[in-house]
C-alpha positions in Angstrom: -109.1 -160.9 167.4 -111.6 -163.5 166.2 -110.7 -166.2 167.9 -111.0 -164.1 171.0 -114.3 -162.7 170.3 -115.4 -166.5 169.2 -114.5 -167.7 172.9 -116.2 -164.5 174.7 -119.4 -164.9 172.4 -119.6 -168.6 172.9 -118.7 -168.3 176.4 -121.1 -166.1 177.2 -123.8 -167.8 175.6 -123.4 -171.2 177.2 -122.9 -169.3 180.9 -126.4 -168.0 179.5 -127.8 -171.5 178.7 -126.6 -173.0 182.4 -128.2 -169.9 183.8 -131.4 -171.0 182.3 -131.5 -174.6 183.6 -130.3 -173.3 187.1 -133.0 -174.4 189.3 -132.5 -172.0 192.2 -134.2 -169.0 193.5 -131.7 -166.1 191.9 -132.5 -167.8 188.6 -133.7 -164.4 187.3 -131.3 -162.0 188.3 -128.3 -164.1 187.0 -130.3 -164.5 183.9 -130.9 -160.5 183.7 -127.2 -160.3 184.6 -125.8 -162.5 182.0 -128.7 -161.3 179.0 -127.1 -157.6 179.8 -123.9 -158.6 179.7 -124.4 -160.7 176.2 -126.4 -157.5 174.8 -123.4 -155.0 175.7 -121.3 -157.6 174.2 -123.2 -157.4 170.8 -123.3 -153.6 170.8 -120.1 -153.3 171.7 -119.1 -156.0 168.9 -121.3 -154.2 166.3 -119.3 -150.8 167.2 -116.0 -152.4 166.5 -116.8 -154.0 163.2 -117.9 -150.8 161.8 -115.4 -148.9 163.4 -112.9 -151.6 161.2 -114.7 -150.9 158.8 -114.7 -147.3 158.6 -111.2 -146.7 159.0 -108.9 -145.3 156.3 -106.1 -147.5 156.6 -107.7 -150.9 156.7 -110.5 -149.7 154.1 -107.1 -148.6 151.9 -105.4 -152.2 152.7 -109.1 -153.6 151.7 -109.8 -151.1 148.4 -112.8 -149.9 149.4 -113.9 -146.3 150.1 -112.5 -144.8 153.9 -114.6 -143.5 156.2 -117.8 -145.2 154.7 -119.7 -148.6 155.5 -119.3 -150.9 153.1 -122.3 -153.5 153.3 -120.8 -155.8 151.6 -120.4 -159.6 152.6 -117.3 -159.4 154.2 -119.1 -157.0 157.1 -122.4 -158.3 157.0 -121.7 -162.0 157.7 -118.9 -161.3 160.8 -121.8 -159.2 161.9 -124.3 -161.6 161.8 -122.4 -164.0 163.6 -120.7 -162.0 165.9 -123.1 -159.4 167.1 -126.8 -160.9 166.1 -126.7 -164.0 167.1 -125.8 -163.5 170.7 -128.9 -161.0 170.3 -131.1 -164.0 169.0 -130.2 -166.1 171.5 -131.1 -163.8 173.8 -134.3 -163.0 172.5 -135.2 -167.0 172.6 -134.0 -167.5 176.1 -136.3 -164.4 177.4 -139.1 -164.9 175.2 -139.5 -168.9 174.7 -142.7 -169.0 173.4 -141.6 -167.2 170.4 -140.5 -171.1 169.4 -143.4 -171.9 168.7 -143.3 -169.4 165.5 -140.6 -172.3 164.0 -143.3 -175.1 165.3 -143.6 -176.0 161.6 -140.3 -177.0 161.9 -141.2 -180.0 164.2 -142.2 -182.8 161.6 -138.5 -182.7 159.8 -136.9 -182.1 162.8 -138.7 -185.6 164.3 -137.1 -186.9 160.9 -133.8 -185.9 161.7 -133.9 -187.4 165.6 
């Protein structure tokens, strides 16, 4: 299942990242497109996990308590990657000027070039 949601997530997000460097006119509506698609992704992704994580048999199998939400590292981190990631990069590729938040970042990343 991981490996699946790994190639949709990925997928998704490079389709997202040619979008952005497509240089004609519907530039914005596939970019709408895609961001909506990445964003029902995510939800859907987020619904799942806790869904998993809720349920009695694979919360017996894990010894922890059924029909409760862990927050625990085995959920958060899957969730993380999984579901907020695609968010962030989502948030970056609509709202680029929030980079310059990280612009701090520039010295060490000149270092590292």
């Amino acid at each position: 299942m991981r490996n699946l949601l790994t190639f949709v997530i990925v997928g998704m997000v490079l389709l997202l990242l040619a979008f952005t460097s497509y240089p004609f006119e519907p530039q914005h509506l596939l970019l709408l497109v895609i961001q909506i698609a990445i964003i029902a992704v995510a939800i859907v992704t987020f619904v799942v996990f806790v869904q998993a994580e809720r349920d009695e048999i694979l919360s017996r199998i894990a010894r922890t308590q059924p029909n409760t939400v862990t927050w625990n590292r085995s959920f958060v981190l899957p969730v993380l990657l999984y579901a907020a990631l695609p968010l962030l990069t989502v948030v970056a590729t609509a709202f680029p000027l929030l980079g310059d938040l990280f612009s701090f970042l520039d010295p060490v990343l000149r270092i590292v070039k």
